[in-house]
N, C-alpha and C positions, 0 to 999 in steps of 0.2 A: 573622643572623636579620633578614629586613623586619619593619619595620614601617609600617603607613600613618599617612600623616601627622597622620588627625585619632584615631591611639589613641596620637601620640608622648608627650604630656603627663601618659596613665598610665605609660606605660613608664620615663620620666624620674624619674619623683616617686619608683620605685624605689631609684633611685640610678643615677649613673653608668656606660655603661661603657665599656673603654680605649679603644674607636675606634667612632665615628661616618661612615657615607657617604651622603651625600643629597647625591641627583642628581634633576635634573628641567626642563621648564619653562615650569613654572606659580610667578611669582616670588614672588608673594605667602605659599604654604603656605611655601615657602624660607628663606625669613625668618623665619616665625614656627618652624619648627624650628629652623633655626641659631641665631637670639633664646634660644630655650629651653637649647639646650645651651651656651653662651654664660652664661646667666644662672647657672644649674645648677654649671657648672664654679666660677664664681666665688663660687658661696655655701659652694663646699666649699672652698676656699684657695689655686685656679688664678687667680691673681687677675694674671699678668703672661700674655701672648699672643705667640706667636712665626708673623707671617703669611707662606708662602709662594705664590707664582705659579708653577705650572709652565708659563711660555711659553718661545720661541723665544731661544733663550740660554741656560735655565733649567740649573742642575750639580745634579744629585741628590745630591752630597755636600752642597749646602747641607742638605738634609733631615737627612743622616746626622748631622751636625752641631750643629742643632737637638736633636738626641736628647740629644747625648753632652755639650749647654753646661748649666753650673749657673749659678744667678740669683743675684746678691746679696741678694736680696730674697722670693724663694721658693725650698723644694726641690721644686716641683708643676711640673710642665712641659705648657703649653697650647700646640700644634702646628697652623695650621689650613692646610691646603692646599688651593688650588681647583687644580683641570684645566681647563684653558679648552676643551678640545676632549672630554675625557670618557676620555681614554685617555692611560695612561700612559709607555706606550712599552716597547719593550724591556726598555732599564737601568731604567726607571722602576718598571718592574715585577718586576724581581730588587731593585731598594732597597724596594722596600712589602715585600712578602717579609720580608725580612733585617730590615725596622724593626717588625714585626709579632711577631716573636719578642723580641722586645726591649722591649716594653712591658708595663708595671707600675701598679700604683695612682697613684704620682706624675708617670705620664703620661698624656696626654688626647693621642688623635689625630681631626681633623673632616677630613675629604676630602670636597669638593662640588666642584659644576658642572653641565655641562649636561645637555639629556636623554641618557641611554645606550641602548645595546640590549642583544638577549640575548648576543652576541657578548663585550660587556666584562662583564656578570652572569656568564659563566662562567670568564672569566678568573682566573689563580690567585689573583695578587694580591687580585683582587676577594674571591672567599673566603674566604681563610685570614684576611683584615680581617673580611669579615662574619660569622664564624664566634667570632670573642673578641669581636664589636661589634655593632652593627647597621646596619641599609641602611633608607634612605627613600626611595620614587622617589616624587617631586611632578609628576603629568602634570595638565592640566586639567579641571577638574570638568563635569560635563552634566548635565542631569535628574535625577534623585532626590539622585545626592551630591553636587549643588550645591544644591539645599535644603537636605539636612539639612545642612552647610556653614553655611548662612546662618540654620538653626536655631539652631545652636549658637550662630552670634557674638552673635545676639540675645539667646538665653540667659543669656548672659555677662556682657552689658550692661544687664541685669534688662529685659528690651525685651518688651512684647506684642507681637504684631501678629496678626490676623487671615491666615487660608490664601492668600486673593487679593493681599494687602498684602505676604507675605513671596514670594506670586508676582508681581508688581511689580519688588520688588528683583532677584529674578531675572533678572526681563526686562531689566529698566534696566542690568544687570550683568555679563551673562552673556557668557563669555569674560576677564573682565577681574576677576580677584576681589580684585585692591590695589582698582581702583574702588570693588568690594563694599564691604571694608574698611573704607574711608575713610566712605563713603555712611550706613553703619551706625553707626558714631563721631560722623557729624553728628546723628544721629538723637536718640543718645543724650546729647548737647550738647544740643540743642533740648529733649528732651522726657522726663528722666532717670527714671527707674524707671517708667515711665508703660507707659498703653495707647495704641497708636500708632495713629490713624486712616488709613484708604487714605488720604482725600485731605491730609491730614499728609503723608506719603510723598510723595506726587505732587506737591506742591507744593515738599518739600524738595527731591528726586533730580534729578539730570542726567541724563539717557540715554549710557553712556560703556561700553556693550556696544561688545568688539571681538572679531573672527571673523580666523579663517582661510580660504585657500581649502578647506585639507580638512573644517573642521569643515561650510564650504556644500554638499562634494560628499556628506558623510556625511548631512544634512539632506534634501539633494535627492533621493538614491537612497531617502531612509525615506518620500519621498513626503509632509514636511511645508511643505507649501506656502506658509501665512503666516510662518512663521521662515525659508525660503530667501528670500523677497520682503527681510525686515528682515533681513538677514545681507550680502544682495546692494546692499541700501540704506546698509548701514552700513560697506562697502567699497570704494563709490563714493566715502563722503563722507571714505573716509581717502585718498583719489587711487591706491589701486591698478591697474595695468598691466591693461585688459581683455582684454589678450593672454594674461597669466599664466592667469586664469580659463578662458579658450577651451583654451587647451592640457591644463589639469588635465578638463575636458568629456573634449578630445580622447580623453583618457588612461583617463576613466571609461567613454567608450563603447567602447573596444576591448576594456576587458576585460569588459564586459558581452555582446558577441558572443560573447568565446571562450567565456565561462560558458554563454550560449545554444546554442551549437556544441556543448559537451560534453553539455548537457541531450538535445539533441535526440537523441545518439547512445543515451541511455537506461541511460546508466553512473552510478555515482553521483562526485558532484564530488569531484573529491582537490583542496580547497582551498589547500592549502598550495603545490599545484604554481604556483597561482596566486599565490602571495603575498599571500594574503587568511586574515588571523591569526582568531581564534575571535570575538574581539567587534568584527571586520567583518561576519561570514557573513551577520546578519539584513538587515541592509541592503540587501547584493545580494540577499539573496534576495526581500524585497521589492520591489525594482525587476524581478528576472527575472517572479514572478509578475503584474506589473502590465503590463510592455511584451511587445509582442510581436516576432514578427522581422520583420515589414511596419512596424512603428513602431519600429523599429532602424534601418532602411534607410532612415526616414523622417529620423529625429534626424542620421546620417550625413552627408547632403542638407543639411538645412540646418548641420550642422558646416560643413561645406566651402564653400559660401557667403559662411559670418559669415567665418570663417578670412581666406578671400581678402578680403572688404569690411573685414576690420579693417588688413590688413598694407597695402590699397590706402589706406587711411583717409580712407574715401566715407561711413561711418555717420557722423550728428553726433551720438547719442544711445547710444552703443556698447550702455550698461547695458541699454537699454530692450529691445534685441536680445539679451543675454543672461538677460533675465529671461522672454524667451520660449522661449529655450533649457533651462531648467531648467524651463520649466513639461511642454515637451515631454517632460524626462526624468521628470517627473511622472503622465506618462497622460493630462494635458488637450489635449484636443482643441480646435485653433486656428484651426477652419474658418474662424468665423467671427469669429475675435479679429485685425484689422486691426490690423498690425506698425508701429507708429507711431514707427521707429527714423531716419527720415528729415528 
């Protein structure tokens, strides 16, 4: 059974149950799930923890093993095992199996790590655990469920704040929700059950929003202009590679052509041929409806340009050149906007 991260805390309060799988990563929700199940275990009388690593040397009879030891000190058996890569393996996946059958009230199984796909979701193993258990995937918050996100924790912390204030926090936070976290605990240090002023906030908060490349290409193709500028700003200032970025462009214009290419034919898109999952599709398709295929040809041109001037490494201002690259992929027109990357 999934569940999402911010309904784990009803689900818990129910009780227990034998196996736990949270995977994801976004570290911050991670924590505050594992935390809970964690806490939880130990109010019930899982009060000793038995940690396993499935890395590189790892015997999956250590697991079996874990099952089958009794404690001097409890008869409750707390089992946590991470995946460092999200997949179990073969034999890993015949011993989850076999230890899945085998689990009882006086045992507690947590399997975490990192993000997975649908590949390991349908894997057996993966099942027959989240069918006597439950499954959490912790992916990164955006728009609305990163508000309500920072709703809640304010809630929590008896915090007011005003719509623009808790949009602040956002801004200052977004991408990085341990920052959030943390930002919101100072909050409530300073200024405890209270009503929180914007400039309260503004004065408290560090700017410690961090981005991805994809989250700028997903930003870029929606056509939102002031958040790709601070996205682009704010992975400059972490010294990211402006080769990596130019090659993720590269990547996003090609398959903007063949989506053009298909459009034009007057078929309708088989998205998935493309590998464009359901909450990609708006995206492109606002980029499709905004560019054309004379400003495809155009974005191309100066791809191959930047490309060359970056790998020649003649630009001394690289970003500045790729912030005229996304405005491109934007729809603004640069006639008269002097490329001030020299």
């Amino acid at each position: 059974m999934q569940i999402y991260p911010n309904q784990f805390h009803q689900d818990i309060k129910k009780g227990l149950r034998p196996c736990y799988l949270v995977f994801g990563d976004e570290p911050q929700q991670k924590f505050d799930v594992i935390e809970q199940i964690r806490t939880q275990a130990k109010s019930k009388g899982f009060d000793e923890r038995t940690t396993l690593v499935a890395d590189t040397g790892f015997s999956w009879n250590q697991l079996l093993e874990a099952t089958q030891s009794m404690s001097l000190f409890s008869s409750q058996q707390f089992i946590e095992l991470e995946l460092p890569t999200g997949k179990p393996g073969t034999e890993g996946s015949k011993m989850l199996q076999e230890v899945a059958a085998k689990l009882n009230p006086d045992m507690l199984l947590l399997i975490h790590g990192p993000k997975i796909g649908k590949d390991v979701q349908r894997g057996k193993w993966f099942k027959v655990l989240d069918e006597i258990g439950a499954s959490t995937l912790c992916y990164p918050l955006e728009g609305r469920q990163l508000s309500t996100w920072i709703n809640q924790q304010l809630t929590s912390h008896q915090l007011s704040v005003s719509a623009n204030g808790a949009k602040m926090i956002s801004d200052f936070c977004e991408g990085n929700l341990l920052a959030a976290k943390q930002e919101i605990d100072k909050l409530a240090l300073l200024y405890p059950h209270q009503s929180v002023t914007d400039e309260q906030i503004e004065r408290a908060m560090v700017d410690q929003s961090r981005f991805s490349v994809f989250q700028l290409v997903d930003v870029m193709l929606n056509g939102e202009s002031t958040r790709c500028i601070k996205m682009l700003y704010r992975l400059e200032s972490e010294g990211l590679e402006p080769n990596i970025i130019i090659w993720a462009l590269v990547r996003e214009w090609e398959q903007l052509w063949n989506l053009k290419a298909a459009e034009q034919q007057g078929q309708p898109i088989q998205w998935q041929r493309f590998g464009i999952w359901r909450n990609k599709q708006a995206v492109y398709q606002n980029a499709m409806q905004r560019l054309s295929l004379q400003q495809l040809e155009s974005i191309q041109h100066a791809l191959s340009q930047a490309d060359l001037a970056f790998k020649q490494q003649v630009i001394s201002r690289p970003y500045v050149k790729l912030c005229h690259l996304c405005m491109m992929f934007m729809g603004v027109n640069l006639a008269n906007i002097p490329l001030l990357d020299k």
